[in-house]
C-alpha positions in Angstrom: 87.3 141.2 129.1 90.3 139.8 128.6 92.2 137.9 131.6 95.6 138.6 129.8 96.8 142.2 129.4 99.4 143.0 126.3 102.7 143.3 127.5 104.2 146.8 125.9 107.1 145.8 123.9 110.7 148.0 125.4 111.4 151.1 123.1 114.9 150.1 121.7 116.0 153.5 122.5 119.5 152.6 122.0 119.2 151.6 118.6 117.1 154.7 118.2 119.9 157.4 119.4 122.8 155.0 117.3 120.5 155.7 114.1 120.3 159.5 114.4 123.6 159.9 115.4 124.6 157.9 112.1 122.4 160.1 110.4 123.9 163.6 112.0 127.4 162.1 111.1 126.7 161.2 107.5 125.6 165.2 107.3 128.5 166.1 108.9 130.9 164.3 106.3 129.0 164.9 103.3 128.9 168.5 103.7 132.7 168.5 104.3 133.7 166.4 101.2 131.2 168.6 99.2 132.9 171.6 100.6 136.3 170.0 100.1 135.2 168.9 96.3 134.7 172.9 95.8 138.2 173.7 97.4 140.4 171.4 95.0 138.3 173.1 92.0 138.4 176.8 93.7 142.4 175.9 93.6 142.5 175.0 89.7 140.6 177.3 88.8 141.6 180.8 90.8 144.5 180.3 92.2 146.9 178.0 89.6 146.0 180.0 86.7 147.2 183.5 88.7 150.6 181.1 89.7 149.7 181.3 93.7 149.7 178.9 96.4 147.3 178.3 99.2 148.2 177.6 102.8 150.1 174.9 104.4 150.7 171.2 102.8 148.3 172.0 100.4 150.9 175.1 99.3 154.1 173.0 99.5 152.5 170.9 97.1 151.7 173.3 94.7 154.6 175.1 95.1 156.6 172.1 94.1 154.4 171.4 90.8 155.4 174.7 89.8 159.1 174.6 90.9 159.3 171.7 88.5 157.3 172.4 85.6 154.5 170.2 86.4 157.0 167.6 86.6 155.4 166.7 90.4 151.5 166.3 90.5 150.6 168.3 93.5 148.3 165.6 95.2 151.8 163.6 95.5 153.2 165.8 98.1 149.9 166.2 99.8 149.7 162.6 100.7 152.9 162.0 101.7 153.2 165.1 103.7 150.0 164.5 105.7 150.5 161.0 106.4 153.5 161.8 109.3 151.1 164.8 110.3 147.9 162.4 110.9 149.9 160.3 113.0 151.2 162.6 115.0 147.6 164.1 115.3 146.4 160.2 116.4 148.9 160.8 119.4 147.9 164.2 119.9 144.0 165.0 119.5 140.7 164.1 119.6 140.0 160.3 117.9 136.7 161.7 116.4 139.0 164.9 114.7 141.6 162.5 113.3 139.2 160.1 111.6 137.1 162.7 109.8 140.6 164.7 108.7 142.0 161.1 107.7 139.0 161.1 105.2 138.9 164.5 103.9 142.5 164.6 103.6 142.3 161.5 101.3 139.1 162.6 99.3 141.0 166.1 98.8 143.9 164.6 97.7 141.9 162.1 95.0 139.7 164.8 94.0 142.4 167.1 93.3 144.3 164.6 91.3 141.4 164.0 89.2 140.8 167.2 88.4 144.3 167.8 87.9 144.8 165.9 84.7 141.4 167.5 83.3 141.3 170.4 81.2 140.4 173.6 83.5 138.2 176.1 81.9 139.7 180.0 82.2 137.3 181.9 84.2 139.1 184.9 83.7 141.4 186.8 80.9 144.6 186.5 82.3 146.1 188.4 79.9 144.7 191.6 81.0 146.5 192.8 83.8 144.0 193.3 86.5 142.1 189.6 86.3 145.0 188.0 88.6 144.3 190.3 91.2 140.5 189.6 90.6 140.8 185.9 90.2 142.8 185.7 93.6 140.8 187.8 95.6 138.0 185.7 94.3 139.2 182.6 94.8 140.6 183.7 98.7 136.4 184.6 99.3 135.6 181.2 97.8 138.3 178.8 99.8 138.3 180.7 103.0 134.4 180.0 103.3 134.1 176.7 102.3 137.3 176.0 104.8 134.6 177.3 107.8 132.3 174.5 106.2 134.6 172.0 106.9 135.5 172.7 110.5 131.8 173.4 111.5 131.6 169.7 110.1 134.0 168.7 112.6 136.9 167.7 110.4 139.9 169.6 108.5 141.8 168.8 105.3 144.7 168.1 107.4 148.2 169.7 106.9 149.6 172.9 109.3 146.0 172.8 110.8 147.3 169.9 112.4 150.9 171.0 113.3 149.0 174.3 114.8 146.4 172.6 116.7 149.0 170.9 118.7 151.8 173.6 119.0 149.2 175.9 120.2 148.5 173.7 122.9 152.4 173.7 124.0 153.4 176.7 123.0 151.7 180.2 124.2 150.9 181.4 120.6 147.5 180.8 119.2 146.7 178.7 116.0 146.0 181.5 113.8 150.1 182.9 114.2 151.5 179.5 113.7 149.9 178.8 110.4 150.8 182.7 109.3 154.5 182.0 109.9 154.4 178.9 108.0 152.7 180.3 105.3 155.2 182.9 105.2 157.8 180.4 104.4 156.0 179.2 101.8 155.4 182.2 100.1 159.3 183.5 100.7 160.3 180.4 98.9 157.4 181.4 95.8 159.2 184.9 95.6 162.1 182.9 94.2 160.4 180.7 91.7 157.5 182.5 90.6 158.4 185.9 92.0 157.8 189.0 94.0 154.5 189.9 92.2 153.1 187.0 92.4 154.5 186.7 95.9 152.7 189.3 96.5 149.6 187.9 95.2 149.8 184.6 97.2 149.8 187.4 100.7 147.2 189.0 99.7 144.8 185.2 98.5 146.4 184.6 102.1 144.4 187.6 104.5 141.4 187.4 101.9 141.2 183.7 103.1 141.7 184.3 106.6 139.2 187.3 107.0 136.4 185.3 104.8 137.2 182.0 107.0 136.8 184.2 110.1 133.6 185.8 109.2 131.9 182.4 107.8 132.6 180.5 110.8 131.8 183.1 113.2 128.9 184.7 111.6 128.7 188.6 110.9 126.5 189.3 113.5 128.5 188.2 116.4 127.1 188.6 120.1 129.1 190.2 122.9 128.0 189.3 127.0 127.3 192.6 129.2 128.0 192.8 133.1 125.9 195.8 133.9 126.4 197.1 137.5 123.8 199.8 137.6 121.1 200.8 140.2 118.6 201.2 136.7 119.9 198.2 134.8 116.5 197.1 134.1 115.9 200.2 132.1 119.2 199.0 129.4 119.5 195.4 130.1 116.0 194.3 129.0 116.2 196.6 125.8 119.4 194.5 125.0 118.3 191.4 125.5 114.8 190.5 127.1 116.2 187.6 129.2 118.4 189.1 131.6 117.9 189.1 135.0 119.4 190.6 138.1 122.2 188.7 139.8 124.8 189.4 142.6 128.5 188.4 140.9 130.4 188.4 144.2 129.6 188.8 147.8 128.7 191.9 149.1 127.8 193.6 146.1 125.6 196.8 147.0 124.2 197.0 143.8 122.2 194.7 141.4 124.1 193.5 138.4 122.8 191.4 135.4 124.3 189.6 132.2 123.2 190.6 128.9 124.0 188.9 125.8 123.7 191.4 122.3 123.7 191.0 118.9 127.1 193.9 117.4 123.4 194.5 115.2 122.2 195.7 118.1 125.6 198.3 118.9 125.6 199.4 115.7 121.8 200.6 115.7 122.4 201.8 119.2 125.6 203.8 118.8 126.9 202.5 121.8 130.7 201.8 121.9 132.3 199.2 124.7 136.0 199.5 125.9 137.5 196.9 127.9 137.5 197.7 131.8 140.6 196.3 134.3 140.0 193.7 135.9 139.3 195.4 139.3 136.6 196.7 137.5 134.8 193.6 138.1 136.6 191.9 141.0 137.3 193.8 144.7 
């Protein structure tokens, strides 16, 4: 037997945790320029063709390529608008936020310029009256869902996102009003170049987006959390959701309650409707 034992070399676990967080990062920002790659082309091809703008810088921009004929590529604007706005987020917000909008805001704004000068094929007929209205409502679906797959990725393509995020956090309105009342602006001052119809349009690309980014980021089957306050909770609670369990909210409470998170699947199936109780509901 051996006098000398073999001495168990340390686990580098720090270079261990710095490699998979490397590894989860890279994810995180491929995903978002793919997502971001499929934006600039959702915009050539669905939107420009019907004459409508997006939301925020990205909307100035193309608002000013067609104000002057194409005389002003649209990824001009977009750079020099959201270099002011990244600073301001740098002073503002999360480090981690800023760098990853920093880079998809200057891959979107290469990729759209180099799709910009290519031909664009013509998904739809325009010349038949109802394929603008299909081609924005299309195209709203399309960039509203792959806008959720960039903020799940922990990043945004910059613009009135930024200039939202931080008014919201000063002013008592929430992000979703700001951006709406910019992009109203924008598509007041479309009505005068492009006109009410297609004004119209651009409103309509507008909620489409909005609705589709809510429900891909969210997820369609949403859960709710139940306080039941019930000498029988056991009997609803546990068909809800199998892992509640019986706790006392507040001192003195005379009957069990319990927390119960469902699936809206599982209201839907049930029939069972929810209306908001006061707040003395819950609180003596």
């Amino acid at each position: 037997m051996s006098m000398f034992k073999k001495k168990n070399r340390p686990v580098k676990i720090g270079q261990a945790k710095k490699k998979l967080f490397l590894r989860r990062e890279s994810r995180h920002v491929f995903l978002a320029l793919v997502a971001i790659t499929l934006q600039a082309l959702t915009l050539l091809w669905f939107y420009r063709p019907a004459g409508i703008v997006s939301g925020g810088v990205t909307g100035i921009s193309m608002l000013l390529n067609y104000a002057t004929g194409g005389g002003i590529q649209s990824w001009i604007p977009m750079v020099v608008l959201n270099l002011p706005l990244l600073v301001v987020a740098y002073r503002e917000l999360h480090l981690k936020f800023v760098v990853y909008t920093a880079i998809c805001t200057a891959y979107f704004s290469l990729i759209y310029a180099v799709f910009e000068n290519l031909p664009q094929p013509q998904i739809f007929d325009m010349t038949n009256p109802v394929m603008p209205l299909i081609s924005v409502i299309f195209g709203a679906v399309l960039n509203g869902a792959l806008g959720s797959i960039v903020i799940r990725n922990g990043a945004s393509t910059g613009g009135f996102d930024i200039v939202s995020l931080v008014l919201s956090r000063k002013v008592s309105f929430p992000m979703g009003t700001i951006s709406m009342a910019f992009n109203m602006i924008i598509v007041a001052a479309l009505a005068f170049v492009k006109g009410m119809e297609v004004a119209a349009l651009s409103i309509i690309a507008l909620f489409v987006c909005s609705v589709s980014f809510n429900n891909a980021l969210l997820g369609l089957n949403r859960n709710k959390t139940l306080f039941i306050i019930s000498d029988k909770w056991d009997s609803f609670a546990h068909e809800s959701s199998p892992s509640s369990t019986p706790r006392k909210w507040w001192a003195g409470a005379s009957r069990p309650t319990t927390d119960s998170v469902c699936r809206n699947l599982w209201f839907q199936q049930t029939g069972l409707r929810l209306r908001s109780a006061p707040s003395s509901c819950l609180w003596p």
